[in-house]
TORBAZA-127574 format. One line per field, with one value per residue: residue in three letters; residue number from 1; x negated, y, z of N, C-alpha, C in turn; chain. Coordinates in nm, 4 decimals, padded with zeros to 6 digits. Each point is the difference from the previous one (the first is absolute). Example, Ala and Ser with C-alpha at 12.3 -4.5 7.8 and 13.67 -1.06 7.14 Angstrom:
<pafis>
type: c(ALA  SER) .
seq: c(1  2) .
nX: c(-01.3190  00.0350) .
nY: c(-00.5690  00.1050) .
nZ: c(00.7800  -00.0720) .
caX: c(00.0890  -00.0820) .
caY: c(00.1190  00.1190) .
caZ: c(00.0000  00.0060) .
cX: c(-00.0900  00.0770) .
cY: c(00.1200  00.1090) .
cZ: c(00.0000  00.0730) .
mol: c(A  A) .
</pafis>
This chain:
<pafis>
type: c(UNK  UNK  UNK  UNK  UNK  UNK  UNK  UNK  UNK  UNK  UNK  UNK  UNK  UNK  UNK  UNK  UNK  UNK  UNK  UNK  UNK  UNK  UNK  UNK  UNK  UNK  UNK  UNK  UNK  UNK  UNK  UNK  UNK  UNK  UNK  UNK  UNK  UNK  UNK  UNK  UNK  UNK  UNK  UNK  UNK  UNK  UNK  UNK  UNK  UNK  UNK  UNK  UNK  UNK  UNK  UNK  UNK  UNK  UNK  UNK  UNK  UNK  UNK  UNK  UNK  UNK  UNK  UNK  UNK  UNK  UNK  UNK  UNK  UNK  UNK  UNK  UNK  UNK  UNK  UNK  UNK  UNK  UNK  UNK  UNK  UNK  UNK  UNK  UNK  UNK  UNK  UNK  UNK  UNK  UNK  UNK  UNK  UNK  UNK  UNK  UNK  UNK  UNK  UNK  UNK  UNK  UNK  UNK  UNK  UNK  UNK  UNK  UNK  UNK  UNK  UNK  UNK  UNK  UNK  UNK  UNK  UNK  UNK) .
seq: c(1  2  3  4  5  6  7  8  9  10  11  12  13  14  15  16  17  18  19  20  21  22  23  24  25  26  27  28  29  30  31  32  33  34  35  36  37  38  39  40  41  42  43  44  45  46  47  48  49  50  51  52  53  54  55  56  57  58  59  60  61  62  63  64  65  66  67  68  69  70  71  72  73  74  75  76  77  78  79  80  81  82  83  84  85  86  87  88  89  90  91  92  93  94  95  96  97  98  99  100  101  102  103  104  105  106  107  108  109  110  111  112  113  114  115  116  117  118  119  120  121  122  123) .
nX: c(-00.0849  -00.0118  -00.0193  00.0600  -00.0889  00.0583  -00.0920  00.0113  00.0730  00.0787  -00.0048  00.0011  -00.0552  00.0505  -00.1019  00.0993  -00.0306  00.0882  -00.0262  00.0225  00.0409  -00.0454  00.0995  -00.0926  00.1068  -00.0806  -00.1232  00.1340  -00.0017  -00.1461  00.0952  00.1012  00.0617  -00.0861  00.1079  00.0698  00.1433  00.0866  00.1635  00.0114  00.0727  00.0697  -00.1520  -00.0802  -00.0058  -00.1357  -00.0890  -00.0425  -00.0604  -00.1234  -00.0342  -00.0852  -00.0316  -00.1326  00.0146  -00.0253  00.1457  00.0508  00.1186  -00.0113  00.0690  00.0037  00.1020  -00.0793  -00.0655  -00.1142  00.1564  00.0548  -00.0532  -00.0502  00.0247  -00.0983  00.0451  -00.0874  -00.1139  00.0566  -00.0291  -00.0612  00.0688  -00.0674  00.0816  -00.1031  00.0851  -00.0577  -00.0121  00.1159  00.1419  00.1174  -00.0191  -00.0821  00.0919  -00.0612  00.0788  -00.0872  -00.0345  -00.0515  -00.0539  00.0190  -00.1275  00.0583  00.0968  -00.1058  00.0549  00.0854  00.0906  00.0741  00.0951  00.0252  -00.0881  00.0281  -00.0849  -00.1399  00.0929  -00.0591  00.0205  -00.0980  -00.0562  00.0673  -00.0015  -00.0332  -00.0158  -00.0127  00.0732) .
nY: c(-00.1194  00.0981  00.0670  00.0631  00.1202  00.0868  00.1011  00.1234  -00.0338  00.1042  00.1506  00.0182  00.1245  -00.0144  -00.1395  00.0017  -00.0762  -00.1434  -00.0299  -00.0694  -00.0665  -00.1367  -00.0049  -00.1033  -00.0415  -00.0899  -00.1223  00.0182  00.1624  -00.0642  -00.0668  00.1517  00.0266  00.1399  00.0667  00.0956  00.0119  00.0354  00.0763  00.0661  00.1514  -00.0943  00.0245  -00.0678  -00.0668  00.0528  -00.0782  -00.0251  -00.0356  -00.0952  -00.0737  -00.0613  -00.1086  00.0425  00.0091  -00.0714  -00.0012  00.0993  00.0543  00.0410  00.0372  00.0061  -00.0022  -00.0479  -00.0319  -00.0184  -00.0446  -00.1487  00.0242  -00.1408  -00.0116  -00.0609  -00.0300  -00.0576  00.0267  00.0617  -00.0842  00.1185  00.0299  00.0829  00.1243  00.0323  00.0736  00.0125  00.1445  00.0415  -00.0641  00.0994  -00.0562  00.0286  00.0792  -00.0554  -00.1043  00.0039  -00.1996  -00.0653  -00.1021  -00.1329  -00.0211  -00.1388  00.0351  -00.0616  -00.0045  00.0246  -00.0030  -00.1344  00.0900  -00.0661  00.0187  00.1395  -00.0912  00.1562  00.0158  00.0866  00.0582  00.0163  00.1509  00.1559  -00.0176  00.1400  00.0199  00.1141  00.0822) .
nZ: c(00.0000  -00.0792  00.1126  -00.0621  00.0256  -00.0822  -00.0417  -00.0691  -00.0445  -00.1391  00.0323  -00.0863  -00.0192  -00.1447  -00.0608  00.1115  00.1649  00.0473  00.0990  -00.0190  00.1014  00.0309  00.1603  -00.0187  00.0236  00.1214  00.0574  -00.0734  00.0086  00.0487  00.0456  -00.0335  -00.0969  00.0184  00.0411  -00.0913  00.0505  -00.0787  00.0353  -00.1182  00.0032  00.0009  00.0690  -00.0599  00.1365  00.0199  -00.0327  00.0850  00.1128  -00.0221  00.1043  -00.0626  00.0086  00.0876  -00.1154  -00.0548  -00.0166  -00.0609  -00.0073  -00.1148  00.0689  -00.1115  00.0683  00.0569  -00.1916  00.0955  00.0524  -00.0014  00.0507  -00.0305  00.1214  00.0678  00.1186  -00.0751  00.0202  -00.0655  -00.0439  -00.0856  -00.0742  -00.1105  00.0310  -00.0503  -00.0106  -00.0793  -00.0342  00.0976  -00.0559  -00.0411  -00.1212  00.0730  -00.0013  00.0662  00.0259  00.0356  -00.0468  00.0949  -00.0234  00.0427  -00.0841  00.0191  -00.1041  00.0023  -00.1527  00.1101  -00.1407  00.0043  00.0616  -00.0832  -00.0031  00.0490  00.0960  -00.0035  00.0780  -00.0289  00.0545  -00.0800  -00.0272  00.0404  -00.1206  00.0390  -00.1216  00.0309  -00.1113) .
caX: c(00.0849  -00.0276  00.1170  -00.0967  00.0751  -00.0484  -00.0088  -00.0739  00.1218  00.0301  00.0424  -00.1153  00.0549  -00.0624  -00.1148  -00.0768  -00.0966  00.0497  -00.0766  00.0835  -00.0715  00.0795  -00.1396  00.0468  -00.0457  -00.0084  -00.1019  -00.0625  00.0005  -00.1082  00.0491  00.1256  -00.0797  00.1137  00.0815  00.0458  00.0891  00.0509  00.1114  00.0559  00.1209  00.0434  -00.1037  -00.0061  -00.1260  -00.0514  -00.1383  -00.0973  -00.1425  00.0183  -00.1628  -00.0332  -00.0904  -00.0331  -00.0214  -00.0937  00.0535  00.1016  00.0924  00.1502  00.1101  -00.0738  00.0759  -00.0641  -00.1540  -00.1226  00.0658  00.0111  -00.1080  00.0561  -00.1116  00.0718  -00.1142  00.0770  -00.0412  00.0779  00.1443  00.0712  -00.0380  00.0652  00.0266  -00.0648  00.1008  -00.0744  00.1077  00.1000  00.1015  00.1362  00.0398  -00.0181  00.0925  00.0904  -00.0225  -00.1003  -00.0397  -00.1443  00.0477  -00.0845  00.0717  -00.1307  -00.0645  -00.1451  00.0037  00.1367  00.0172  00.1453  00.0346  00.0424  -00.1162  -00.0115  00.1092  00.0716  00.0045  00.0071  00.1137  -00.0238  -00.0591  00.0559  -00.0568  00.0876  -00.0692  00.1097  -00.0455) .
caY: c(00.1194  00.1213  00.1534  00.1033  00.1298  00.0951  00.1211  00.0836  00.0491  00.1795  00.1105  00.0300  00.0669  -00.0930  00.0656  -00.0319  -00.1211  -00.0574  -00.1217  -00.1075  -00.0897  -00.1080  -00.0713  -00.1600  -00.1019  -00.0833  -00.0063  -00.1033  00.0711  00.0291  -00.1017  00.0136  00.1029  00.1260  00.0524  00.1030  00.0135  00.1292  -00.0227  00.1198  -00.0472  -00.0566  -00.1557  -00.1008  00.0052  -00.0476  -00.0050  00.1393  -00.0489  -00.1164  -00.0183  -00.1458  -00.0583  00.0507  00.1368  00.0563  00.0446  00.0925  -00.0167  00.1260  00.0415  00.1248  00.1580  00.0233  -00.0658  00.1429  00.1073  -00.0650  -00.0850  -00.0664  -00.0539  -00.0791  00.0077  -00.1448  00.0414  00.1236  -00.0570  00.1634  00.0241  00.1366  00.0337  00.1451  00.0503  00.1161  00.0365  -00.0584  00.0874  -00.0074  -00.1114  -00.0999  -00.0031  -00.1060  -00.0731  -00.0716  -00.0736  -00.0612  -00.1627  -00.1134  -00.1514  -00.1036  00.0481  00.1139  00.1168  -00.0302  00.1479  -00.0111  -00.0400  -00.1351  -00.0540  00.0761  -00.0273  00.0462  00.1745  00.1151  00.1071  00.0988  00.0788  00.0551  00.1145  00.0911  00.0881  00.1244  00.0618) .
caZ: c(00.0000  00.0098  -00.0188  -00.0378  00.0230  -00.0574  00.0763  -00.0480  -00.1083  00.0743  -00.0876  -00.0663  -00.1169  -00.0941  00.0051  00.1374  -00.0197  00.1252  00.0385  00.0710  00.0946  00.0323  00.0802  00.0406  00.1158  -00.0540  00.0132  -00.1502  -00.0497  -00.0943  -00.1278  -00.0481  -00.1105  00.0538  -00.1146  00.0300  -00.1203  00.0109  -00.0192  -00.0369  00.0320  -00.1409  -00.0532  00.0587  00.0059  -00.0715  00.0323  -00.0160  00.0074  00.0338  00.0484  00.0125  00.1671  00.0789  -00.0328  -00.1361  -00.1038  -00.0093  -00.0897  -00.0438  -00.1996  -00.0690  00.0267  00.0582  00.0358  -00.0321  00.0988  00.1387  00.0671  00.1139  00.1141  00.0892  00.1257  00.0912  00.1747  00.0550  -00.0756  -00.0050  -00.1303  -00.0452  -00.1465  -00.0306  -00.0888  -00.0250  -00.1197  00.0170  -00.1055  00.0517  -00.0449  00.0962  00.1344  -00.0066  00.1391  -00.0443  00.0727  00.0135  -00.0134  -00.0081  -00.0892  -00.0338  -00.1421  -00.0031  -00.0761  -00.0703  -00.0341  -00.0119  00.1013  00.0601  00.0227  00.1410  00.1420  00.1003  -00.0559  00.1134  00.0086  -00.0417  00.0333  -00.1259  -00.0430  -00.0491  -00.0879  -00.0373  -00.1284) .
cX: c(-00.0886  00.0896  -00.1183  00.1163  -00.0705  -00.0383  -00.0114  00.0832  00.0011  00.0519  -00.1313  -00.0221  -00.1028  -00.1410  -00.0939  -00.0128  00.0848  -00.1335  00.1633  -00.0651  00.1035  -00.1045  00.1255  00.0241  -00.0766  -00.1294  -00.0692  00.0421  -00.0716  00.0544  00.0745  -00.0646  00.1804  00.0557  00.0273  00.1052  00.0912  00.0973  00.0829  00.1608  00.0808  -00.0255  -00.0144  -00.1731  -00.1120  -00.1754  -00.0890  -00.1470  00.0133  -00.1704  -00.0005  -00.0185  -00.0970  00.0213  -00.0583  00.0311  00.1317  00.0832  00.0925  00.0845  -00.0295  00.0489  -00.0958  -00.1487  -00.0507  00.0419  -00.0216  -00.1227  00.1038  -00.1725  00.0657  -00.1386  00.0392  -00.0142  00.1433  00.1665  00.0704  00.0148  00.0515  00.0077  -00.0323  00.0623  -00.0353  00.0900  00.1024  00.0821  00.0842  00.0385  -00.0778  00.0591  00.1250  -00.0510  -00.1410  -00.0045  -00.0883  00.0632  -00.1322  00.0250  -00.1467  -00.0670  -00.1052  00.0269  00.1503  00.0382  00.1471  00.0634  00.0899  -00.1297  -00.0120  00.1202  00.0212  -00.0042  00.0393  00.1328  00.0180  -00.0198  00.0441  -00.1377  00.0600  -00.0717  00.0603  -00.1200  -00.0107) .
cY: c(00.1247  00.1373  00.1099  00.1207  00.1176  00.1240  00.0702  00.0721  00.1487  00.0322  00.0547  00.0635  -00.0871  00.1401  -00.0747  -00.1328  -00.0380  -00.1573  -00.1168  -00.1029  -00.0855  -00.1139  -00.1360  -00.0496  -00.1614  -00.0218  -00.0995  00.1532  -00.0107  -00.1061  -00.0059  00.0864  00.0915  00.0632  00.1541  -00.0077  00.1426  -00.0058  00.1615  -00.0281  -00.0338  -00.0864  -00.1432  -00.0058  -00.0037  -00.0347  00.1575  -00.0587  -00.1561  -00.0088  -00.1586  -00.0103  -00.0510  00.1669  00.0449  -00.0067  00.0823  -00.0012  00.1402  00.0280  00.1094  00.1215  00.0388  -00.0176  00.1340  00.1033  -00.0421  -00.1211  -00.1230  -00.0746  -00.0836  -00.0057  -00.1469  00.0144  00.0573  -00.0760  00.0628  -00.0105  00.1256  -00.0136  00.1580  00.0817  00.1841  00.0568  -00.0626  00.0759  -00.0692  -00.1676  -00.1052  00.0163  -00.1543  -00.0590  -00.1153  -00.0776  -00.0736  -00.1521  -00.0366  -00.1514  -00.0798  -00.0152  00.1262  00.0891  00.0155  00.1775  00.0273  -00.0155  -00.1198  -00.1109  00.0227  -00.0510  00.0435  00.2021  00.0755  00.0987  00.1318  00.1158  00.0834  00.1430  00.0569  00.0947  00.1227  00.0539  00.1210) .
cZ: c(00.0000  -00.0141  -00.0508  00.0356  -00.0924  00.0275  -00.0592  -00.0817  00.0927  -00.1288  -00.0988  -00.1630  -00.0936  -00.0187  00.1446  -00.0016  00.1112  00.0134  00.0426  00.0733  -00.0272  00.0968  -00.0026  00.1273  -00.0648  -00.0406  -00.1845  -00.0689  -00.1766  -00.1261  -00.0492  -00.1031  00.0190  -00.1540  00.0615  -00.1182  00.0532  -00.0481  -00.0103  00.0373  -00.1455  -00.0997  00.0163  00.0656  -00.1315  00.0452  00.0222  -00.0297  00.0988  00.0341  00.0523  00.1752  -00.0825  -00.0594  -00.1430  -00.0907  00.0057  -00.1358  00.0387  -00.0620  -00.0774  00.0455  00.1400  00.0675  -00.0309  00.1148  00.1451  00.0448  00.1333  00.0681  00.0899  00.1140  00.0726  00.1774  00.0589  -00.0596  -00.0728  -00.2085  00.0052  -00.1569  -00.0230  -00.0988  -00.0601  -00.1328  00.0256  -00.1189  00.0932  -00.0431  00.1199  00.1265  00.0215  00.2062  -00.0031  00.1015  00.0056  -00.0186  -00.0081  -00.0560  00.0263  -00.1239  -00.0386  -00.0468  -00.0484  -00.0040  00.0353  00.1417  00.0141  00.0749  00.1540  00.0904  00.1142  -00.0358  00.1367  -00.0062  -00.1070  00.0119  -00.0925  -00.0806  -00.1030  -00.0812  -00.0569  -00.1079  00.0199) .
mol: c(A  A  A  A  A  A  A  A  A  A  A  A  A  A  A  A  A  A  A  A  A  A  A  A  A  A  A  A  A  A  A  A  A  A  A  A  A  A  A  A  A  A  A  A  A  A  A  A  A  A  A  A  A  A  A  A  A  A  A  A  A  A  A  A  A  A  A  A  A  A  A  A  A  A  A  A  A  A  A  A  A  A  A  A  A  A  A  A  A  A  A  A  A  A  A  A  A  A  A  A  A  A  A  A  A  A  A  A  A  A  A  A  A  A  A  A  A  A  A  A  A  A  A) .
</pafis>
């Protein structure tokens, strides 16, 4: 079982930069490969960024490569999501998940998900 809780989500004029946290419970942290997906109102979720276990590899969706950096601190059980040049089009509820699938892009793959974290991008 792992719970994860999110942090970092705010208010933020496009152009600016939000960090998101997501800390794990749960001592097999280092062997889940982490997700960040995001949910606009009207949308359907969709993938943001995805980071293997132990870590060395990353995955994005094009609407946000070159923009968003993802990390993970296994010590700390912690992944982020580094969110720089924010646009209004990334205002949506963002969540952290975890899958036994290394490199999974698809949230059907992810069995566990956090609460989500709202960000808000004004123009």
């Amino acid at each position: 079982q792992v719970q994860l809780v999110e942090s970092g989500g705010g208010l933020v004029q496009a152009g600016g930069s939000l960090r998101l946290s997501c800390a794990a419970s749960g001592r097999t942290f280092s062997t889940y490969a982490m997700g960040w997906f995001r949910q606009a109102p009207g949308k359907e979720r969709e993938f943001v960024s995805g980071i293997s276990w132990p870590g060395g590899r990353t995955h994005y969706a094009d609407s946000v490569k070159g923009r968003f950096t993802i990390s993970r601190d296994n010590a700390r059980n912690t992944v982020y999501l580094q969110m720089n040049s924010l646009e209004p089009e990334d205002t949506a509820v963002y969540y952290c998940a975890a899958s036994r699938q290394s490199d999974a892009t698809s949230g059907g793959y992810y069995s566990y998900w956090g609460q989500g974290t709202q960000v808000t991008v004004s123009s």
